[in-house]
Backbone as CSV, one residue per row, in Angstrom:
resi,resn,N_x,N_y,N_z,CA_x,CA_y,CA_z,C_x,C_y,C_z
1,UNK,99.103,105.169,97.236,99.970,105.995,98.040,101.264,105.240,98.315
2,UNK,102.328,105.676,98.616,103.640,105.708,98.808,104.189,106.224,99.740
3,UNK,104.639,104.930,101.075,104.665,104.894,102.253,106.690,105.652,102.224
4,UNK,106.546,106.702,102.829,108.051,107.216,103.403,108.124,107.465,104.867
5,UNK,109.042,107.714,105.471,109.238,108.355,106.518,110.354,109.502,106.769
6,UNK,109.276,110.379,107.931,110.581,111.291,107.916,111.678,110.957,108.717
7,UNK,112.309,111.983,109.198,113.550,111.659,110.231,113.423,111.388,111.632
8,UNK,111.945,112.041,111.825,111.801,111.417,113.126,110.998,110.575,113.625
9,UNK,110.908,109.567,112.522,110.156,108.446,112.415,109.133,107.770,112.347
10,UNK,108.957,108.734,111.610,107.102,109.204,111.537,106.930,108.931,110.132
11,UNK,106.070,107.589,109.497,105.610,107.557,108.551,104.848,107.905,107.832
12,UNK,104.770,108.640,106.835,103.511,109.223,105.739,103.471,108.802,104.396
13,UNK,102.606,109.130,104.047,101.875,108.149,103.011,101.752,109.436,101.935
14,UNK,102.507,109.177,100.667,102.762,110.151,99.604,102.257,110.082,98.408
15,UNK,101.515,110.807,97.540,100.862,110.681,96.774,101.675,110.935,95.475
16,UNK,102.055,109.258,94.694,103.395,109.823,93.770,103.312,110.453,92.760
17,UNK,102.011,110.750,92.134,101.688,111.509,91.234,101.929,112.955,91.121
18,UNK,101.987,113.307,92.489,102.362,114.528,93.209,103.772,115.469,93.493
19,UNK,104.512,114.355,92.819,106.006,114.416,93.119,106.623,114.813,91.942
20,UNK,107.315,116.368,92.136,107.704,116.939,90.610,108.918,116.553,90.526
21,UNK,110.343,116.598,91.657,111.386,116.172,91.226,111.394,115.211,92.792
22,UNK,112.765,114.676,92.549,113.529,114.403,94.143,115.501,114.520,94.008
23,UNK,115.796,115.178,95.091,116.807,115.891,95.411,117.725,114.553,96.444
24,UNK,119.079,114.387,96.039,119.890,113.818,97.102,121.031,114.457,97.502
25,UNK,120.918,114.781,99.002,121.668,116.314,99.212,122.418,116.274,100.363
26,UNK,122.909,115.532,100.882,122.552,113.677,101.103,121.303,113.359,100.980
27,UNK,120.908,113.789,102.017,118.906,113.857,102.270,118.251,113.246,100.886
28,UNK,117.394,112.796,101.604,116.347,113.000,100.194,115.614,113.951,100.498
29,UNK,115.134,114.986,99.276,114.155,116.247,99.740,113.140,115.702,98.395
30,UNK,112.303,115.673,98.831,110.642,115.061,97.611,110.275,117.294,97.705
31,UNK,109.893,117.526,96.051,109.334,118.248,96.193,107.818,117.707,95.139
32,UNK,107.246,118.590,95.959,105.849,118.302,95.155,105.144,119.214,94.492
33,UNK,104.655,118.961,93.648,104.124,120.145,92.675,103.407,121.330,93.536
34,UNK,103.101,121.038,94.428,102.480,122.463,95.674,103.774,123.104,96.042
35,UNK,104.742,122.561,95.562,106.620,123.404,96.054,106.090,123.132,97.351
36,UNK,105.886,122.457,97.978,106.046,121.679,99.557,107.530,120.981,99.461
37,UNK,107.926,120.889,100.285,109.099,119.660,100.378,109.153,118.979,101.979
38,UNK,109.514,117.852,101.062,109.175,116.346,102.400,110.731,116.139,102.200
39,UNK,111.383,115.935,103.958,112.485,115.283,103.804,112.576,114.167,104.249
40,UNK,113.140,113.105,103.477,112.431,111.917,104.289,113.899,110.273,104.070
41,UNK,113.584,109.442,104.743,114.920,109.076,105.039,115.361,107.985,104.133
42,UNK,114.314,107.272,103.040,114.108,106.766,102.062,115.488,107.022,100.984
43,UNK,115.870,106.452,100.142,116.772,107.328,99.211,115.920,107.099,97.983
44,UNK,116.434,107.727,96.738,115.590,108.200,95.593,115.001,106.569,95.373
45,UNK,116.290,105.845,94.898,115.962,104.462,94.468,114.606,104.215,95.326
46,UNK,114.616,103.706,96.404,113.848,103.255,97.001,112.434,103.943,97.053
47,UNK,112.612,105.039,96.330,111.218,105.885,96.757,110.879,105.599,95.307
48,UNK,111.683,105.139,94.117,110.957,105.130,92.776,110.784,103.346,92.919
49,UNK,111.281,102.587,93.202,110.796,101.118,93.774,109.382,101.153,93.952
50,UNK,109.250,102.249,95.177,108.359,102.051,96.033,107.171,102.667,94.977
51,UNK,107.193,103.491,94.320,106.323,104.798,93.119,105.844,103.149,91.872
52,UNK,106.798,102.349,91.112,106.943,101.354,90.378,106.202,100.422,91.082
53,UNK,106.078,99.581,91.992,105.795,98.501,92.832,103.562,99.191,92.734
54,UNK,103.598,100.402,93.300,102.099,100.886,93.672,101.653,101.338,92.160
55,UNK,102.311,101.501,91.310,101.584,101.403,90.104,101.409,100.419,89.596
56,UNK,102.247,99.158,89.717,101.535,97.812,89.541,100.529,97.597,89.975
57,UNK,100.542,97.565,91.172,99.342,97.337,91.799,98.228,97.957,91.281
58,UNK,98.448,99.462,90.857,97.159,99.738,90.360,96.561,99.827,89.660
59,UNK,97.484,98.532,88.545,97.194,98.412,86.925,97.785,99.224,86.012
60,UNK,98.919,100.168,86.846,99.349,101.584,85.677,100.388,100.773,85.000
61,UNK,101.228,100.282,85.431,102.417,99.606,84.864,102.205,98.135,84.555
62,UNK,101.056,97.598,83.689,101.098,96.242,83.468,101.491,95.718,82.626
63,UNK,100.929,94.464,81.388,101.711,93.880,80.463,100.965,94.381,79.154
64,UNK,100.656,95.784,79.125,99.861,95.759,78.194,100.809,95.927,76.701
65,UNK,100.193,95.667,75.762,100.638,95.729,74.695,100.451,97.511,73.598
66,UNK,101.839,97.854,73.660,102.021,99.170,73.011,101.186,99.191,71.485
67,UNK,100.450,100.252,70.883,100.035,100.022,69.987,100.464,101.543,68.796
């Protein structure tokens, strides 16, 4: 999971697999494949950091060798 917060400072925990686009409008608006939308105070960069960083961790993005 993939820690954001919204605007009123309330952190939630986002499931990035879940995430069809993201919008900067200024805002960031996360929509998610349920067409939910999270606005949250993160900007894109930082929310694909944050998406990159938890797939390491979970072995998705490692050193494997392309075949």
């Amino acid at each position: 999971m993939v820690k954001a917060t919204r605007f009123n400072g309330k952190e939630l925990y986002i499931n990035p697999h879940q995430i069809e686009f993201m919008e900067k409008t200024p805002d960031t608006i996360l929509t998610m494949f349920s067409d939910r939308k999270l606005i949250v105070v993160e900007s894109p960069e930082e929310i694909i950091d944050r998406i990159i960083e938890y797939r390491k961790k979970i072995g998705v993005m490692g050193n494997e060798t392309a075949f």
